[in-house]
C-alpha positions as CSV (number, residue, x, y, z in Angstrom):
1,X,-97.1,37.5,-7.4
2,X,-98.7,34.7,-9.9
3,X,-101.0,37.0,-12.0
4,X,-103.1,34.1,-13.4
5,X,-106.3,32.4,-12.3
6,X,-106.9,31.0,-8.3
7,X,-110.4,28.7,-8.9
8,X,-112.5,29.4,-6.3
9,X,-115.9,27.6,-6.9
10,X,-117.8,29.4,-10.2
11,X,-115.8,32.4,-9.5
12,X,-111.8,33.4,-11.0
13,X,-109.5,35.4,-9.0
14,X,-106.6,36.8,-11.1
15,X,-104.4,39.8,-10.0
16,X,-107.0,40.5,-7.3
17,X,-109.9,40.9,-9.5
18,X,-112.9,38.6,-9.2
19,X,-114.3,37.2,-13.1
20,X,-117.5,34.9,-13.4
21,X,-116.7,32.0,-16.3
22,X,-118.1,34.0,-18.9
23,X,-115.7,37.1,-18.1
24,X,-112.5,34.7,-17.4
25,X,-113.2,33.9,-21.4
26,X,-113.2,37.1,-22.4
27,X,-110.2,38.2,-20.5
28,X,-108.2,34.9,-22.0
29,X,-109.5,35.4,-25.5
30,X,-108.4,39.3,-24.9
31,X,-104.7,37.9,-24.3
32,X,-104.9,35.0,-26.6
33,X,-105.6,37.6,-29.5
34,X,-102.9,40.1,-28.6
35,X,-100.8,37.2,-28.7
36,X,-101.8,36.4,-32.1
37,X,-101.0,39.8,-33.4
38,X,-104.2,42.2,-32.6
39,X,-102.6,45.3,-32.3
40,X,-104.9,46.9,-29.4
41,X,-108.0,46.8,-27.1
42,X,-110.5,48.4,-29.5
43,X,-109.3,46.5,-32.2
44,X,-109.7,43.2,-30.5
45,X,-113.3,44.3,-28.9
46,X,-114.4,44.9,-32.2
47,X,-113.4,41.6,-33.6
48,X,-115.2,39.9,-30.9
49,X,-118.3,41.6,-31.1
50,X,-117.8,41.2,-35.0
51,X,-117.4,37.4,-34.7
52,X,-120.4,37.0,-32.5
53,X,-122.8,39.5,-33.7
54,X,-123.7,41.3,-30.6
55,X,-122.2,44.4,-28.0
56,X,-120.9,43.2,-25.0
57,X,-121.6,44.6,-21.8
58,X,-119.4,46.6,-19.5
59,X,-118.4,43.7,-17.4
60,X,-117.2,42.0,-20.2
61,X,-115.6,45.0,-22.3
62,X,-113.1,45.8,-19.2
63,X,-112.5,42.1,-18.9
64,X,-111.4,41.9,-22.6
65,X,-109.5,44.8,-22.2
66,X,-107.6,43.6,-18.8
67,X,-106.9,40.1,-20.8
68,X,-105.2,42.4,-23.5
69,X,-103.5,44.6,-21.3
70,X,-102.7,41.8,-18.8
71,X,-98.7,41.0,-19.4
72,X,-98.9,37.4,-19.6
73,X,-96.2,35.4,-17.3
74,X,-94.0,34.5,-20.3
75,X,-93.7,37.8,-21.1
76,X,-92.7,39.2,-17.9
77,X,-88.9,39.7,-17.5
78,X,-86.6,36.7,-17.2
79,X,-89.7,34.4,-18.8
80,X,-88.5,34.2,-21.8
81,X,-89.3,30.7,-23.9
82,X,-85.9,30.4,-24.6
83,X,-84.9,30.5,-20.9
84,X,-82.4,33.9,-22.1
85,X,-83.0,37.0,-19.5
């Protein structure tokens, strides 16, 4: 199963959850951070809300989180960059 984004009109569809464009963002800047060394969720919320001054809402927390969380297809076994196991 691909578990990044189907376009469907203004709406994303990744691993069977449904994200407006402004939640898509958060859930790729979630995984974009973790890739860059953020060592967890709450760490990476509060640098966002840090960065732009303001809470997010539900909605956009859990997509934040799901980005970080989400294992990203090169991570997933046998995807390595190298093309190794």
């Amino acid at each position: 199963m691909d578990p990044w984004p189907k376009l469907d009109g203004e709406f994303f569809k990744v691993t069977g959850v449904i994200y407006n464009r402004r939640d898509f963002g958060l859930l790729l800047w979630g995984a974009t951070v973790k890739k860059l060394g953020v060592r967890n969720a709450d760490e990476a919320l509060e640098l966002y809300e840090e960065i732009r001054s303001e809470e997010l809402d539900d909605p956009g927390r859990r997509a934040l989180r799901r980005g970080f969380e989400m294992e990203r297809p090169e991570e997933q076994e046998g995807n390595s960059a190298d093309g190794s196991p």
